[in-house]
C-alpha atoms as a printed R data frame, in Angstrom:
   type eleno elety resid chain resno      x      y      z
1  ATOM     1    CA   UNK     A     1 65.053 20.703 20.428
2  ATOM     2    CA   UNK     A     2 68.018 18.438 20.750
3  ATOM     3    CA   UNK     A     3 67.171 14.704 20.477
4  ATOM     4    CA   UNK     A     4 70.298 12.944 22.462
5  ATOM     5    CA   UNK     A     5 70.084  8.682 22.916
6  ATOM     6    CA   UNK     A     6 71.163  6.798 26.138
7  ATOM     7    CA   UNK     A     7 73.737  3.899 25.265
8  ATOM     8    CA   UNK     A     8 70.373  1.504 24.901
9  ATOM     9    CA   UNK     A     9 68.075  3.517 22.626
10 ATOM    10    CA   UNK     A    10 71.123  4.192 20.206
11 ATOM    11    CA   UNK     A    11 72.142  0.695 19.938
12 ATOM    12    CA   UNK     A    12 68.761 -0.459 18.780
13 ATOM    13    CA   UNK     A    13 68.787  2.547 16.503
14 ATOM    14    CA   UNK     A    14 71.613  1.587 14.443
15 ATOM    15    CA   UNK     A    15 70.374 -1.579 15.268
16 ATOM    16    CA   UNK     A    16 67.253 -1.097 13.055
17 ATOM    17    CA   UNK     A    17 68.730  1.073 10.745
18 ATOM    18    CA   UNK     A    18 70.885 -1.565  9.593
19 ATOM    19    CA   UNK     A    19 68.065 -4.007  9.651
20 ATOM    20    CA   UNK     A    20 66.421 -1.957  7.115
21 ATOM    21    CA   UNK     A    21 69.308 -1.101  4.944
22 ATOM    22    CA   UNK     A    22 70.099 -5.038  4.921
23 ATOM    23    CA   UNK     A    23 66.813 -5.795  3.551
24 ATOM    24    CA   UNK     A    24 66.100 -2.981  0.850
25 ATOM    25    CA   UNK     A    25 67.901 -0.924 -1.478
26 ATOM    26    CA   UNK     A    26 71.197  1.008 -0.440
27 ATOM    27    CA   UNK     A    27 70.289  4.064  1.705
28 ATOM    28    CA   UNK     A    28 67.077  2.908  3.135
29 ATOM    29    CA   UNK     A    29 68.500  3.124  6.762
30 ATOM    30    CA   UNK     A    30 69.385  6.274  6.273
31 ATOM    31    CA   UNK     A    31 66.040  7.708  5.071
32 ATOM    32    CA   UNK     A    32 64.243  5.682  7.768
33 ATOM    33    CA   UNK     A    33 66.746  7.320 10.666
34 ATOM    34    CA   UNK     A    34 65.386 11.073  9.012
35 ATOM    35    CA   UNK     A    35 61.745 10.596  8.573
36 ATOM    36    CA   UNK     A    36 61.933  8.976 12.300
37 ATOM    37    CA   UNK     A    37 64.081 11.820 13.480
38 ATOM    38    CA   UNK     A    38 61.833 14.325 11.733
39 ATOM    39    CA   UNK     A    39 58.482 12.941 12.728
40 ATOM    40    CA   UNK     A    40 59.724 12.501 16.753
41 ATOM    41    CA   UNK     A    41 60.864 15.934 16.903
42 ATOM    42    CA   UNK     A    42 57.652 17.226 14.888
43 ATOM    43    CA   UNK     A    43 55.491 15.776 17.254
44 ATOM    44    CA   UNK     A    44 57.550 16.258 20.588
45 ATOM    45    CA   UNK     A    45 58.122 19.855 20.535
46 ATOM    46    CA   UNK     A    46 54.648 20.610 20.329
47 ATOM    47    CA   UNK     A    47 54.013 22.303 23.677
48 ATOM    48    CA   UNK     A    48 50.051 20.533 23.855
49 ATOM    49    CA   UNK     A    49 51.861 17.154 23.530
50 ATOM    50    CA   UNK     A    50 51.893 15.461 26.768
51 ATOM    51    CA   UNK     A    51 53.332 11.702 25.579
52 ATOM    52    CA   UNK     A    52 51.936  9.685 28.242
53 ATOM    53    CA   UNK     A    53 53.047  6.155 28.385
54 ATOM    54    CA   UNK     A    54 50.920  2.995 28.818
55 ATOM    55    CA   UNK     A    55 53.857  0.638 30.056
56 ATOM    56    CA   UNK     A    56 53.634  0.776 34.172
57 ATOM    57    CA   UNK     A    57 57.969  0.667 33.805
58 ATOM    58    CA   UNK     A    58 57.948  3.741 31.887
59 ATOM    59    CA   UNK     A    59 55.119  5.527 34.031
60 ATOM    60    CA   UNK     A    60 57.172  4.364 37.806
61 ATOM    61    CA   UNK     A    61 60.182  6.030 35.637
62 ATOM    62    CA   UNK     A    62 58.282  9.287 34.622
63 ATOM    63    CA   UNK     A    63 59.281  8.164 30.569
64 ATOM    64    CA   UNK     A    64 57.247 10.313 28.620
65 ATOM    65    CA   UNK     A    65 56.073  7.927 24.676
66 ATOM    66    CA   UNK     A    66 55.522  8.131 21.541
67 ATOM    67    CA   UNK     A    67 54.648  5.756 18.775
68 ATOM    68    CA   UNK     A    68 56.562  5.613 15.717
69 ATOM    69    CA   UNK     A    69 55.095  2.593 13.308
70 ATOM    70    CA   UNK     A    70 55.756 -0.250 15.104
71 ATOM    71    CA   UNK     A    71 57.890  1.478 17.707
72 ATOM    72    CA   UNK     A    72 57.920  2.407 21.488
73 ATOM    73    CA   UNK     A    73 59.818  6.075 22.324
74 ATOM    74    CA   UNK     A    74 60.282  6.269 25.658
75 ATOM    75    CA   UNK     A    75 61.517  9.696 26.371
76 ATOM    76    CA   UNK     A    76 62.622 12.644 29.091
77 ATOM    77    CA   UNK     A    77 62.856 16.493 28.309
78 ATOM    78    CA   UNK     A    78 64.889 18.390 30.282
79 ATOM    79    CA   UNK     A    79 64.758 22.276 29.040
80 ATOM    80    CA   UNK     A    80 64.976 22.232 25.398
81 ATOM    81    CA   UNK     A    81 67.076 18.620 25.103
82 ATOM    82    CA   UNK     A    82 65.201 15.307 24.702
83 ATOM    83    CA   UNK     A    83 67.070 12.357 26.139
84 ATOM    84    CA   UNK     A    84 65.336  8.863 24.252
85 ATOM    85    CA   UNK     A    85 65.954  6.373 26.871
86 ATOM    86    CA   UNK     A    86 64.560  3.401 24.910
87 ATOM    87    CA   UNK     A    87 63.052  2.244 21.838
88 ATOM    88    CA   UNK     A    88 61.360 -0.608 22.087
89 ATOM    89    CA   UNK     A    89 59.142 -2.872 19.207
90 ATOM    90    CA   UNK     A    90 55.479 -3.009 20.275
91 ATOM    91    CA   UNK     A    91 55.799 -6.680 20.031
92 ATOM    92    CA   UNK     A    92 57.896 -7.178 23.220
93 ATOM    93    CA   UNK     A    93 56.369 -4.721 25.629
94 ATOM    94    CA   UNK     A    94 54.450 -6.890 27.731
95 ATOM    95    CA   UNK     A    95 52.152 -4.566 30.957
């Protein structure tokens, strides 16, 4: 599967991925962008994984989610190409 980012959910990517290399050692971004990238299509392309969402926005939008950490992945799949629409911090999801 092809993981693809709307405008929003790539801006907090890099977003966080500079967070993290600003705070640890050179090339901690980096690693953090593969394990996440690894782990969300691990658990995605599963075919019994159904990613239901608890946040009433994403359900009224049909958003499949996923939890990553501390991390909100709201999601569509259209064939074999995942579109992340947003990634949000658990922190400031509020229904």
């Amino acid at each position: 599967m092809l993981i693809n980012y709307s405008e929003d959910a790539l801006d907090t990517l890099i977003q966080i991925v500079h967070f993290i290399e600003g705070i640890n050692t050179e090339g901690a971004g980096e690693r953090w962008l593969e394990k996440f990238e690894r782990f969300f299509q691990n658990k995605v392309a599963r075919p019994e994984y159904v990613g239901k969402c608890s946040n009433e926005t994403f359900k009224k939008l049909q958003l499949r989610c996923i939890y990553y950490k501390d991390w909100v992945i709201a999601f569509s799949i259209y064939g074999d190409d995942i579109l992340v629409e947003a990634i949000l911090h658990v922190s400031k999801i509020t229904d």
